[in-house]
N, C-alpha and C positions, 0 to 999 in steps of 0.2 A: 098790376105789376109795376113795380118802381122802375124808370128807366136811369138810363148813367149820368149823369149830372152834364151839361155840357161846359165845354171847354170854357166859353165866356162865364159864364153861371161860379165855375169853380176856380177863377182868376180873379172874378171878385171878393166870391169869399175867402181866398187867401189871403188879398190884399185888407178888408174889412179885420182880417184875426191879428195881421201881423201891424195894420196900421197903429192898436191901442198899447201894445208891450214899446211897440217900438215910443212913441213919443212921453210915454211914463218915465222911460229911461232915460229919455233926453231932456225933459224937463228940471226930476228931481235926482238925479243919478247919485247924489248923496245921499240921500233922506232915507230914500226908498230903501229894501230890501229887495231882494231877486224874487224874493218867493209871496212878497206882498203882492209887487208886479204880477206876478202870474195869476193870483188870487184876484186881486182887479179887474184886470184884461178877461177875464175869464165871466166874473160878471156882467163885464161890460157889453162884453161879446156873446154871451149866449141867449139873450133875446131876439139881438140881430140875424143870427145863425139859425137859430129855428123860425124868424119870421121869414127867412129865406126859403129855409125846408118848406114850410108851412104852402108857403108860394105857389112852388115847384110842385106838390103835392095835389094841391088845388085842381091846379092844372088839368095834372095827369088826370085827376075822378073827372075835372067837364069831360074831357076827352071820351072816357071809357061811356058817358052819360050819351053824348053824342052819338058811338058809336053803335050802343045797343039800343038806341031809339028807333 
């Protein structure tokens, strides 16, 4: 069973999602389009997002492993 992400857990991956839109913007605020930005950041970001999940997830199976041992 998945448990709820904890507080710190889901302050970083805010920060992690909101870090790559934001500095794209700030770099090339000309160049870019809004919707390239997003297309990017999104790339960029969703390795780190599911290495995160991935993590959290891990976790939780030792856990369950440990438990019913």
């Amino acid at each position: 069973m998945r448990v709820k992400m904890s507080s710190r857990r889901a302050l970083i991956t805010a920060i992690i999602m909101s870090l790559t839109p934001t500095l794209l913007i700030a770099i090339s605020e000309e160049k870019l389009s809004f919707y390239l930005v997003l297309i990017v950041s999104t790339i960029i970001n969703w390795p780190i997002i599911r290495w995160l999940d991935d993590r959290q997830w891990y976790r939780e199976w030792e856990r369950e492993e440990i438990k019913n041992s």
